[in-house]
C-alpha positions as CSV (number, residue, x, y, z in Angstrom):
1,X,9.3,-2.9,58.1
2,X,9.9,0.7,57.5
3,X,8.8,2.1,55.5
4,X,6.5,-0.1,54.8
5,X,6.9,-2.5,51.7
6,X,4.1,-4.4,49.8
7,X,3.7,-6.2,46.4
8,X,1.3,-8.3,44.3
9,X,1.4,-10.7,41.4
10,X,5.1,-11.6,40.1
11,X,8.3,-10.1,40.7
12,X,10.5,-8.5,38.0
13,X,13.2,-11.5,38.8
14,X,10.6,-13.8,38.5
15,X,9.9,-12.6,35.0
16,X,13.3,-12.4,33.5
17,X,13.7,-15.9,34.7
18,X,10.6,-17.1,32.8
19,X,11.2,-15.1,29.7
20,X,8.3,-13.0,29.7
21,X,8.8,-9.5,28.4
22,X,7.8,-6.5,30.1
23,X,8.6,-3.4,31.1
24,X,8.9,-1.7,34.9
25,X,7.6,2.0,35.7
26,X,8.0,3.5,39.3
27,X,7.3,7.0,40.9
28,X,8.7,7.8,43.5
29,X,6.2,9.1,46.7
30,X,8.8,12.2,47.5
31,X,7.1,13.4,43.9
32,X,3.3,13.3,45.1
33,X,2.0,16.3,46.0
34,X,0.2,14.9,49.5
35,X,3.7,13.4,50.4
36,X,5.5,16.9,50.0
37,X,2.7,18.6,52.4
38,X,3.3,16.1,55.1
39,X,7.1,15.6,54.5
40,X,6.9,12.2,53.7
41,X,10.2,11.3,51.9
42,X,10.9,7.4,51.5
43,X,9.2,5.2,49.2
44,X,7.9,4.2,45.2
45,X,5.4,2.7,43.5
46,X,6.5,0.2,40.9
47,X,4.3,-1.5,38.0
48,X,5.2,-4.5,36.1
49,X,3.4,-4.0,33.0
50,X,3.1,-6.8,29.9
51,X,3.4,-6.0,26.2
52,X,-0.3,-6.1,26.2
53,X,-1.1,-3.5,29.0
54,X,-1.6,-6.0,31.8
55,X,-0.3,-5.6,34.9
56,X,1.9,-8.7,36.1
57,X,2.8,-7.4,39.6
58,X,3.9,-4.6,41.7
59,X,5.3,-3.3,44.7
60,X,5.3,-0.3,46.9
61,X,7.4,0.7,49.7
62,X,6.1,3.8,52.1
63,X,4.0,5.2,54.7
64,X,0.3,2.9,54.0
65,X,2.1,1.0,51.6
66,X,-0.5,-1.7,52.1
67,X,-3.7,0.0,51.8
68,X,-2.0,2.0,48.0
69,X,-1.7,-1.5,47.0
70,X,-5.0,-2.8,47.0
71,X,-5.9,-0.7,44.0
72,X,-3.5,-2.7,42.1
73,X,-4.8,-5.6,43.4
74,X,-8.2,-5.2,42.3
75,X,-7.2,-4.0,38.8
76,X,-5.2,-7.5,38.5
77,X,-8.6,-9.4,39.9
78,X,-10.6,-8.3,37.5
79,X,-8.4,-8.2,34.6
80,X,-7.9,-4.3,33.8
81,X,-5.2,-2.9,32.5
82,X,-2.6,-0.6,33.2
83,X,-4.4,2.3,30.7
84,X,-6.9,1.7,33.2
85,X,-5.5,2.2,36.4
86,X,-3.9,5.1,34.9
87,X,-7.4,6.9,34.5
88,X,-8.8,6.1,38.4
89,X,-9.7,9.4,39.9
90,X,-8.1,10.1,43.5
91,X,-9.5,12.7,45.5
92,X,-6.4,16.0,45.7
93,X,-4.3,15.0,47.3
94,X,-3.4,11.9,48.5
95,X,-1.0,9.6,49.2
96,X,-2.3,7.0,46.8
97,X,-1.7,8.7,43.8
98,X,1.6,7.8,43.9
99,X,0.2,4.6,42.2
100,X,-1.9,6.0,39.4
101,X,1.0,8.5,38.2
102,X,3.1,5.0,38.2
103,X,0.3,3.4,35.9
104,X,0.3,6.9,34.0
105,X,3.7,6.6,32.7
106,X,3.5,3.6,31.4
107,X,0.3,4.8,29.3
108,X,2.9,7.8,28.3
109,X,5.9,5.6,27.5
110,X,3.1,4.6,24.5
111,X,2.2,7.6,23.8
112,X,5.3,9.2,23.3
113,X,7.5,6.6,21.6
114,X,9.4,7.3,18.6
115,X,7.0,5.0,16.1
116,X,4.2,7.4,17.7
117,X,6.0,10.5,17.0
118,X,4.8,11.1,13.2
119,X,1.8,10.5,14.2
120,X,1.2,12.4,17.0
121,X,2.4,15.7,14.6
122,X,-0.3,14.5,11.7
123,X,-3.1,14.4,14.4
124,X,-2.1,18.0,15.8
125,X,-2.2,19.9,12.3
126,X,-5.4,20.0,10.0
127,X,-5.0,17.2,7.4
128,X,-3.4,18.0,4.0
129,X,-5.7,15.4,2.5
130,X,-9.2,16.6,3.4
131,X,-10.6,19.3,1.8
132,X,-13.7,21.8,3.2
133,X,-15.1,24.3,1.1
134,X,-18.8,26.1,1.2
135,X,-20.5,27.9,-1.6
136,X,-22.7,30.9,-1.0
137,X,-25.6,28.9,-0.6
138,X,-24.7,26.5,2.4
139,X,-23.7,23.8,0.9
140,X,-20.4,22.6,2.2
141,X,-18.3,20.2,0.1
142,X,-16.2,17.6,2.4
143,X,-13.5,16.1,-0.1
144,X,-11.3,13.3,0.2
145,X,-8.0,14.2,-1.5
146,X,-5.7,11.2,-1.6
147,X,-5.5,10.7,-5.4
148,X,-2.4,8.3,-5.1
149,X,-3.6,5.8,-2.5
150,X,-7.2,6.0,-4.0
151,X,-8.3,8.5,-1.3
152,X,-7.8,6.0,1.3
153,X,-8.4,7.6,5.0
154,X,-5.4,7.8,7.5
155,X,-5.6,8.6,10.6
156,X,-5.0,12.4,10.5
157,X,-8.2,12.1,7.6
158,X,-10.3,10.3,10.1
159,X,-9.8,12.8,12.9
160,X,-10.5,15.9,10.1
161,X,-13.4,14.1,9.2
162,X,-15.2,13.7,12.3
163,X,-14.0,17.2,13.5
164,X,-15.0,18.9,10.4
165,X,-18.2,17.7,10.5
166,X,-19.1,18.1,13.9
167,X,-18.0,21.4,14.3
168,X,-18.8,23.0,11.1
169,X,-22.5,23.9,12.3
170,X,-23.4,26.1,9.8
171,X,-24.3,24.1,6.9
172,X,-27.3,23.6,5.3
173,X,-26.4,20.2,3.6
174,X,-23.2,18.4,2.8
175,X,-21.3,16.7,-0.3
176,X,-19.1,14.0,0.0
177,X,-16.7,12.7,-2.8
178,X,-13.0,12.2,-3.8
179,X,-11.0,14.1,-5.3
180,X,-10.6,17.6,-5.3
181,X,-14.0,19.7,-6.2
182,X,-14.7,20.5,-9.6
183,X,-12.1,17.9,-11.1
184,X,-13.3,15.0,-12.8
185,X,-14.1,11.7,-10.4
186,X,-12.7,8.4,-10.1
187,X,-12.6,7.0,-6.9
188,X,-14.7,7.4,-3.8
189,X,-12.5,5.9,-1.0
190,X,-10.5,2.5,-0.4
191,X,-11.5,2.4,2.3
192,X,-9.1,3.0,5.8
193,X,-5.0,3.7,5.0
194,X,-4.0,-0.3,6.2
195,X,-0.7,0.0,4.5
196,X,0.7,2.6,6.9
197,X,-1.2,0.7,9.5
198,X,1.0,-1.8,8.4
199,X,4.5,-0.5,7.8
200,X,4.0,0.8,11.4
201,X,3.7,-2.3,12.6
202,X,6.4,-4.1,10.8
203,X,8.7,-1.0,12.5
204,X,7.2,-1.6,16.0
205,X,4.8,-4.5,16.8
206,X,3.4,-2.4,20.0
207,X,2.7,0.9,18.2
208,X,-0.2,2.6,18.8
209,X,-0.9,3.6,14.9
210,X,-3.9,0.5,14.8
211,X,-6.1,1.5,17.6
212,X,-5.7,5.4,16.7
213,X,-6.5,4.5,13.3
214,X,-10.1,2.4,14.4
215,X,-10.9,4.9,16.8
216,X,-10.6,8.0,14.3
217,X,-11.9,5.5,11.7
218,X,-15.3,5.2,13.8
219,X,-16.0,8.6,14.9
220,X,-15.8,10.1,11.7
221,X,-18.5,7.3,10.5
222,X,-20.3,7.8,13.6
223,X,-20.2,11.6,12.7
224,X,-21.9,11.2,9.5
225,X,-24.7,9.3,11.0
226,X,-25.0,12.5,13.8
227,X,-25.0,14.8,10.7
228,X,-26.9,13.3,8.9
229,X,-29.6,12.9,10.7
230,X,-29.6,16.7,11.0
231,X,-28.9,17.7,7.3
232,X,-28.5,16.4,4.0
233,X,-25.4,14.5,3.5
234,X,-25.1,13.0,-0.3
235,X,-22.3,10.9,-1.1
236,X,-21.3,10.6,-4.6
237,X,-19.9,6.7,-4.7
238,X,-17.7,6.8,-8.1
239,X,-15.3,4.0,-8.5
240,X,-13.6,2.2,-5.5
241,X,-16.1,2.5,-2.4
242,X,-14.8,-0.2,-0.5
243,X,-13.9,-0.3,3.6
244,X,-14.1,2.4,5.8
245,X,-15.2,4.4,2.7
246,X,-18.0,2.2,2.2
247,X,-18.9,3.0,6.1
248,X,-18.2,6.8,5.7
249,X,-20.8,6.5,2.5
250,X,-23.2,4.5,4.1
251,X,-24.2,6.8,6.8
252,X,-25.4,10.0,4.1
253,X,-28.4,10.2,4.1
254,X,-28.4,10.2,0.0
255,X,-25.9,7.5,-1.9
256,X,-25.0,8.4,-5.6
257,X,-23.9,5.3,-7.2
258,X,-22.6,4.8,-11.2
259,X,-21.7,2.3,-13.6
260,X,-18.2,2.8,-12.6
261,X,-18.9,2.2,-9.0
262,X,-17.7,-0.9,-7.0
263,X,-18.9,-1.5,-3.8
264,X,-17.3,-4.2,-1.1
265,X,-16.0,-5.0,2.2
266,X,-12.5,-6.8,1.5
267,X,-11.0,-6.7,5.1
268,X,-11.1,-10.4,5.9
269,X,-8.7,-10.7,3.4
270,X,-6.1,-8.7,5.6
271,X,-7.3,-10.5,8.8
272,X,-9.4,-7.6,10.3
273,X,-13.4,-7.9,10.6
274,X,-15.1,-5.5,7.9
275,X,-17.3,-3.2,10.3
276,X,-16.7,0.0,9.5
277,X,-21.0,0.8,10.7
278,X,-20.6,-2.6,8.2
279,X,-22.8,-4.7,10.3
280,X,-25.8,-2.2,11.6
281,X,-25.7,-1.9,7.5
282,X,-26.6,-5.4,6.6
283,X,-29.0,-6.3,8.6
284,X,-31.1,-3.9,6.4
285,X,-29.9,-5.2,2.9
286,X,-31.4,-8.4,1.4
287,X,-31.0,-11.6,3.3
288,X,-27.5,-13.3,2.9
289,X,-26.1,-10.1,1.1
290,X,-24.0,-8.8,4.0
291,X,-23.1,-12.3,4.9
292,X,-21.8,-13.3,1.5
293,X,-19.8,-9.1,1.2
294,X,-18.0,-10.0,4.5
295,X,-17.1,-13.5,4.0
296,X,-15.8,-13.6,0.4
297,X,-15.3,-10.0,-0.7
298,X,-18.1,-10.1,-3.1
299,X,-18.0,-6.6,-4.9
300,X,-21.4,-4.9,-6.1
301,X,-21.7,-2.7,-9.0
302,X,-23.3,0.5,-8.7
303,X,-26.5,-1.0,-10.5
304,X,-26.7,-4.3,-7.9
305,X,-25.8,-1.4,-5.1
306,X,-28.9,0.5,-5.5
307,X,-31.1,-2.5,-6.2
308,X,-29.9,-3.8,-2.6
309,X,-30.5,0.1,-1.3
310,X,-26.7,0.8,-0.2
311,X,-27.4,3.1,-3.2
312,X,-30.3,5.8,-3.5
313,X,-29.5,7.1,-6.5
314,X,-28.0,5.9,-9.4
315,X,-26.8,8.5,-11.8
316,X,-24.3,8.3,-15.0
317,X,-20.5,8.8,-14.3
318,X,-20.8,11.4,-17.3
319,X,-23.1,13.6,-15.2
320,X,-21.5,13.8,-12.0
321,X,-19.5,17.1,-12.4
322,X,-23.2,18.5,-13.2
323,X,-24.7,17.5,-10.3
324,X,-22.0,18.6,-7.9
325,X,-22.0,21.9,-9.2
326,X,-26.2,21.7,-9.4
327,X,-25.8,20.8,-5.9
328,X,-23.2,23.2,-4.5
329,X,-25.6,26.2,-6.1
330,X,-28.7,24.8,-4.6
331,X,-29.1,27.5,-1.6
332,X,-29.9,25.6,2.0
333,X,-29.5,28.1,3.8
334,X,-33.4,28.0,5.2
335,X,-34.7,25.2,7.0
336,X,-34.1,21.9,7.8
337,X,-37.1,20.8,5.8
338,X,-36.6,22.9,2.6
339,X,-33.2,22.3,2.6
340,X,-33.7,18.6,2.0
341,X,-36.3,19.2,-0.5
342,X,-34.2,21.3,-2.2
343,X,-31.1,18.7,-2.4
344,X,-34.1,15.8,-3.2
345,X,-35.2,18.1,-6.4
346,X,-31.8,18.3,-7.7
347,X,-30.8,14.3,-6.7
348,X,-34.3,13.5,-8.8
349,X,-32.8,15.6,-12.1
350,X,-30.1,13.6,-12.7
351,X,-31.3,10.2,-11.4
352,X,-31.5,7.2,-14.4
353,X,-32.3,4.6,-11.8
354,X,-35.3,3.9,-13.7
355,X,-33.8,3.0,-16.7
356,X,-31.9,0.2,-14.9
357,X,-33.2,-3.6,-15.6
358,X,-34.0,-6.1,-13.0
359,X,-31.7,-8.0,-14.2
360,X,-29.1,-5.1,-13.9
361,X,-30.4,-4.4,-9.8
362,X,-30.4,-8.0,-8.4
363,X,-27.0,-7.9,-6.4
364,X,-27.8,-11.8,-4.8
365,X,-28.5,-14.6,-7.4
366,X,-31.7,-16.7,-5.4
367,X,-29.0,-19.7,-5.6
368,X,-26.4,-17.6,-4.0
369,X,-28.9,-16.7,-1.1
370,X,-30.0,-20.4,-0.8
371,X,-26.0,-21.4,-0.3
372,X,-25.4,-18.9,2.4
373,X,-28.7,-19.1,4.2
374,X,-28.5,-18.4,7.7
375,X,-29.2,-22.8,8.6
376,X,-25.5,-22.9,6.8
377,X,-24.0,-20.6,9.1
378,X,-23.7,-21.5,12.5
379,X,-19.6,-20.7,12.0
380,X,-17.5,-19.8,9.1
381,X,-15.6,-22.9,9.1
382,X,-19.6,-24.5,8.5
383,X,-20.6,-22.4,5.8
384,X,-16.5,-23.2,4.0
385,X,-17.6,-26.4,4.7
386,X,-21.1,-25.8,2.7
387,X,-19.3,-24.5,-0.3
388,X,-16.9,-27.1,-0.3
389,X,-19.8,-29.8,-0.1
390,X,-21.5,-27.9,-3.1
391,X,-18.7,-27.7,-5.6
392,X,-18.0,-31.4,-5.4
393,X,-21.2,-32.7,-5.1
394,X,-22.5,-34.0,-8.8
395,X,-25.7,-33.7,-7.9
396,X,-25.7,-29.5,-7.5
397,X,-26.9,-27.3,-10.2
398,X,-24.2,-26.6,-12.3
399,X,-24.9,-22.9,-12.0
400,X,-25.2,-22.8,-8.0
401,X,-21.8,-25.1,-7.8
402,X,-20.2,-22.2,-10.1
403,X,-21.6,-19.5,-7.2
404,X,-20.2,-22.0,-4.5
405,X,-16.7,-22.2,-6.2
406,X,-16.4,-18.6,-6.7
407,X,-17.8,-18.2,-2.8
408,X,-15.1,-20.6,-2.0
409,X,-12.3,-19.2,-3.5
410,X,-12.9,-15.8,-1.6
411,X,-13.3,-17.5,1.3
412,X,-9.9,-18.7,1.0
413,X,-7.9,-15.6,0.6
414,X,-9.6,-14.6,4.0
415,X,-8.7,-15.0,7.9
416,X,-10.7,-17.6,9.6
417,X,-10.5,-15.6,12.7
418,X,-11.7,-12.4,11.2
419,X,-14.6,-14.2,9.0
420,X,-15.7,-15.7,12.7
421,X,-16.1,-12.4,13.7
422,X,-17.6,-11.1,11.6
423,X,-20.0,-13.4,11.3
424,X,-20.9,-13.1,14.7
425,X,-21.3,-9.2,14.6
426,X,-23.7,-9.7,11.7
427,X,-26.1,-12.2,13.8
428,X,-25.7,-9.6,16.4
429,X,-26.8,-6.8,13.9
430,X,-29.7,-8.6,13.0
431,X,-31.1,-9.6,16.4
432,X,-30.9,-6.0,17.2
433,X,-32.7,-5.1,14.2
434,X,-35.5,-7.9,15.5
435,X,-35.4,-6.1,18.6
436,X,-36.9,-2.4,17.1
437,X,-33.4,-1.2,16.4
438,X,-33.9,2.1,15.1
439,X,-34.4,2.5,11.2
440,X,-31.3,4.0,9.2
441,X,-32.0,7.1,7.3
């Protein structure tokens, strides 16, 4: 024909027919920069992408049509989506762009729908809910200020997060804490903002809220790791320390925790795997530890949190306000090395972790660790199973078939799905760790 037509995959007819839903985008070649040099006139490039991002068929008509095609085709062989096709480079310029700029506004149609719009205006401002402040010394103070929502991290937090800490180069050492500096504590973090994670999705089921909110989410705990392992980061764990604020915690390089403090990874509970840095985290605590927090819930006071070393520190909630403002006039302003001396000497003046009882420390009963040894975990569903077995077996300790019903009952309130996950990311974690995965600071 001419022009020359070609397609791949299903047709948009076909698709209406069979109910599927998805949506068309087409560029036309007159709008390609190659085909306005050589005057070429007549043709498009259309996509037929699903509500997941995969392409279900296309078609162009123009000069070549058959070779621009192939790219498609190869995309749909090997499963990749449209985002994907949308970010192929093309040598400037040719024909076959006409293609990627069709795949391209699908990935803007996303970008720049209306349940993307408040969004997109939070993560172009600083956020309103992070605060950055340095004292004369050096030492910066990175707080989180969401008193309401228990300083849970949205997406805009996230992004400050990871930027602030990245950028800010010229720090000697870092504190991290909620609330405002210099007012009295309460909470360290919920962990990541999952009710506006959720509202968004109740008002559009394809928005892109979730995955901006993991992405941000992660680089701002991968950022602490990076800074840490440059300066002193101390993280003063009052209260709620839970989720993503648990992750954000974990990767200081010092861990403050109190009596007030409660420690845990709840996500299962809302269907989503607890990572968060979660799993690189438990393969160094205590053996069954990070398996029983992901599975059931389990919460850790600040005592059990430092015995199991998610804590360095442990230091009275009564002192805190003294040891931020010790640490915030401690100059680090020198080197690396004195600067982290310096922080250590102050951490060590307030520290009662000695005063704490075994008892007080052990965050894992030895009948707990027995019940969710690793020969009990092949699956989730096997160790639910285990518990189950436990509770109504008469021949169980009454005190382990009390551990096995409370295990049970958290187990319960979670997704299956999510607990399979994460239970397979924790295996992972710990074969890594076999493998010389390096130490955490």
């Amino acid at each position: 024909t001419d022009p020359e037509v070609a397609a791949v995959g299903r047709t948009a007819a076909d698709l209406r027919e069979t109910g599927v839903e998805f949506q068309t985008f087409t560029r036309l070649v007159a709008d390609v920069d190659r085909n306005k040099c050589d005057g070429e006139a007549q043709g498009f490039a259309s996509l037929h992408v699903g509500r997941g991002g995969e392409i279900l068929g296309a078609c162009v008509c123009g000069h070549n049509a058959g070779d621009q095609i192939s790219e498609v085709t190869l995309c749909m062989q090997h499963g990749l989506t449209v985002a994907q096709l949308a970010g192929t480079m093309h040598p400037y310029p040719t024909a076959a762009e006409v293609v990627r700029q069709a795949a391209q506004a699908s990935v803007r149609a996303g970008i720049f729908r209306p349940s993307a719009q408040g969004v997109l205006h939070d993560l172009g401002q600083p956020s309103q809910h992070v605060n950055w402040r340095v004292a004369p010394g050096g030492f910066a103070s990175l707080e989180l200020d969401r008193p309401k929502a228990l300083h849970a991290v949205n997406v805009s937090m996230a992004q400050e997060i990871g930027l602030r800490l990245l950028r800010e180069r010229s720090v000697g050492a870092i504190l991290m804490r909620g609330g405002s500096g210099g007012e009295a504590f309460k909470h360290f973090s919920s962990g990541g903002d999952v009710k506006s994670v959720h509202a968004a999705l109740k008002g559009d089921p394809d928005c892109a809220l979730p995955r901006l909110q993991l992405f941000h989410e992660y680089r701002a705990i991968e950022a602490v790791y990076r800074r840490a392992a440059e300066v002193p980061i101390v993280a003063l764990m009052d209260g709620v320390c839970m989720g993503c604020g648990l992750g954000l915690a974990s990767g200081a390089r010092y861990r403050v925790a109190t009596e007030r403090s409660r420690l845990a990874m709840p996500e299962c509970a809302i269907g989503i795997p607890p990572d968060a840095a979660f799993s690189f985290v438990a393969a160094d605590l205590p053996e069954s530890l990070g398996r029983v927090m992901a599975m059931t819930g389990k919460q850790l006071t600040g005592a059990q949190a430092f015995g199991a070393g998610l804590a360095t520190h442990f230091v009275p909630s009564s002192s805190l306000l003294e040891l931020e403002k010790a640490l915030l006039a401690t100059d680090v302003s020198g080197d690396a090395a004195a600067a982290d001396a310096a922080v250590q000497s102050v951490l060590a003046q307030f520290d009662t972790s000695k005063q704490l009882s075994e008892e007080e420390k052990v965050a894992l009963a030895e009948e707990e660790r027995r019940l969710y040894a690793a020969a009990a975990c092949t699956s989730a569903a096997a160790l639910q199973r285990c518990l189950a077995e436990t509770v109504e077996s008469g021949d169980s300790p009454e005190r382990e078939r009390a551990l096995a019903t409370e295990g049970l009952k958290g187990m319960k309130k979670g997704s299956p799905f999510a607990q399979e996950v994460s239970l397979q990311l924790l295996a992972a974690a710990r074969r890594d760790q076999g493998g010389g995965r390096p130490a955490r600071l």
